[in-house]
C-alpha positions as CSV (number, residue, x, y, z in Angstrom):
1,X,34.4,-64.1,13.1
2,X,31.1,-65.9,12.3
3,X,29.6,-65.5,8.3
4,X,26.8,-64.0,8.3
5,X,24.3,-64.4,5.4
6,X,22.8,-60.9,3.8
7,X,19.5,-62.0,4.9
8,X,20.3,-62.6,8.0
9,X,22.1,-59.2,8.1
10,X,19.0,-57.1,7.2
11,X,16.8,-58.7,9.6
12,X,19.1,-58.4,12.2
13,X,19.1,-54.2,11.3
14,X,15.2,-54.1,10.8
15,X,14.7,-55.7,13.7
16,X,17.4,-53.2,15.7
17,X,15.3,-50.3,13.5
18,X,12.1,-51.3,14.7
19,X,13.1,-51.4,18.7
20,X,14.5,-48.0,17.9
21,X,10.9,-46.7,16.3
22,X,9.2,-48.7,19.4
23,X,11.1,-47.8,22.5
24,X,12.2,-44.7,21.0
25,X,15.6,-45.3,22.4
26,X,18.8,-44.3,20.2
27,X,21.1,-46.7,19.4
28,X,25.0,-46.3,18.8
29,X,26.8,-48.3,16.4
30,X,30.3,-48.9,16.3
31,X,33.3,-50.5,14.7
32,X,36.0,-51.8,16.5
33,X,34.6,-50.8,19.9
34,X,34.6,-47.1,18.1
35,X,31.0,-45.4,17.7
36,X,30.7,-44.6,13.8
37,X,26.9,-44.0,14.0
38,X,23.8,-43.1,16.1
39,X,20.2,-44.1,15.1
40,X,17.7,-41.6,16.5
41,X,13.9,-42.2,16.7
42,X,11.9,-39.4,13.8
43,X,11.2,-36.6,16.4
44,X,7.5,-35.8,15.1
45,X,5.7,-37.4,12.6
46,X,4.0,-35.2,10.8
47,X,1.3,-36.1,8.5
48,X,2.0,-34.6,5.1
49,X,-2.1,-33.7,5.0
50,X,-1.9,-30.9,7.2
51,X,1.0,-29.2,6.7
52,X,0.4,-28.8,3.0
53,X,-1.5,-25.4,2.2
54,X,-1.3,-24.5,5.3
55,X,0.3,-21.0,4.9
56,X,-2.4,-20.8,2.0
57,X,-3.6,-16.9,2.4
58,X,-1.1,-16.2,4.7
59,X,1.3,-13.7,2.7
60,X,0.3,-10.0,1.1
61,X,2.1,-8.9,-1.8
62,X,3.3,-6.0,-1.5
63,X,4.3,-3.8,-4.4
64,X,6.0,-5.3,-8.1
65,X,7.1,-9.3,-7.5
66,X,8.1,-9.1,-11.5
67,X,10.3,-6.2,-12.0
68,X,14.5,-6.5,-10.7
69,X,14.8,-4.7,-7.1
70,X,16.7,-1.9,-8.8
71,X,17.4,-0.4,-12.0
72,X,18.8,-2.4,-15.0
73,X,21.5,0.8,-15.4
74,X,23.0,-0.8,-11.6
75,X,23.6,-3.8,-13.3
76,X,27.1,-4.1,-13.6
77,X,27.1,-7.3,-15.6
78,X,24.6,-5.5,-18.2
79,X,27.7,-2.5,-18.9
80,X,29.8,-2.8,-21.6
């Protein structure tokens, strides 16, 4: 089996990586003819810029958010 040089290995991946991202195409790696990984294209992108704050005034409080849901005297772990 041919040496290869780390160097050589990553470009070999980034450039595999990249035809992924372009053709959007998965591909399977494998191991002895056996398939021990699949590289998918991102479904998606979403840009971080419009999903953050978006559910900004979007929810109604409703009642106490502070206080425990039920009495401290349920609390088993509070009994002696």
């Amino acid at each position: 089996m041919k040496e290869v040089s780390i160097s050589e290995f990553k470009a070999k991946c980034l450039g595999l990586l990249e035809t992924v991202r372009r053709t959007r195409t998965p591909l399977r790696v494998t191991r002895f003819g056996k398939p021990v990984a699949e590289v998918m294209p991102p479904s998606a992108v979403v840009d971080r810029a419009s999903w953050i704050g978006s559910m900004k005034d979007s929810i109604e409080f409703v009642g106490d958010i502070i206080s425990p849901a039920n009495d401290e005297n349920e609390w088993e772990v509070l009994r002696d």
